[in-house]
C-alpha angles and dihedrals in degrees: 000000000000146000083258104053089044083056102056094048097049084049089052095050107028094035111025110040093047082055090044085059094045101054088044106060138030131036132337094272104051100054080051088057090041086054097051087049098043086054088052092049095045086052091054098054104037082061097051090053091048086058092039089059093035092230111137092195092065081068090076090079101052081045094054101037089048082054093046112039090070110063083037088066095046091058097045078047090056093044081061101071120080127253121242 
């Protein structure tokens, strides 16, 4: 095995699944909090795998999901506020 692979695991389990809890309990805003970090942690290690297999093109899903994971949250931000 690799750094790489290391990498990835000790992301999956040291990063991810604290972020998986997160999102999943408490109050609005704190899942809110635990779904930005669990974005920042799955783009992490989708690029450490891309480097792992050596294959440039796997790049394209950390890309898009950094892109995306932003207005996303802003959306999931505005669902947040109550209606009048």
């Amino acid at each position: 095995m690799t750094p790489w692979i290391f990498g990835s695991i000790a992301l999956i389990v040291g990063g991810f699944a604290p972020a998986l809890w997160l999102s999943s309990r408490g109050k609005p805003e704190m899942r809110l909090v635990g779904l930005e970090f669990a974005a920042v942690v799955t783009i992490l290690i989708l690029t450490l795998l891309a480097k792992q297999y050596g294959r440039t093109s796997f790049l394209i899903v950390p890309l898009a999901l950094a892109v995306a994971s932003f207005p996303g949250s802003l959306v999931f931000a505005r669902l947040l506020v109550p209606r009048r």
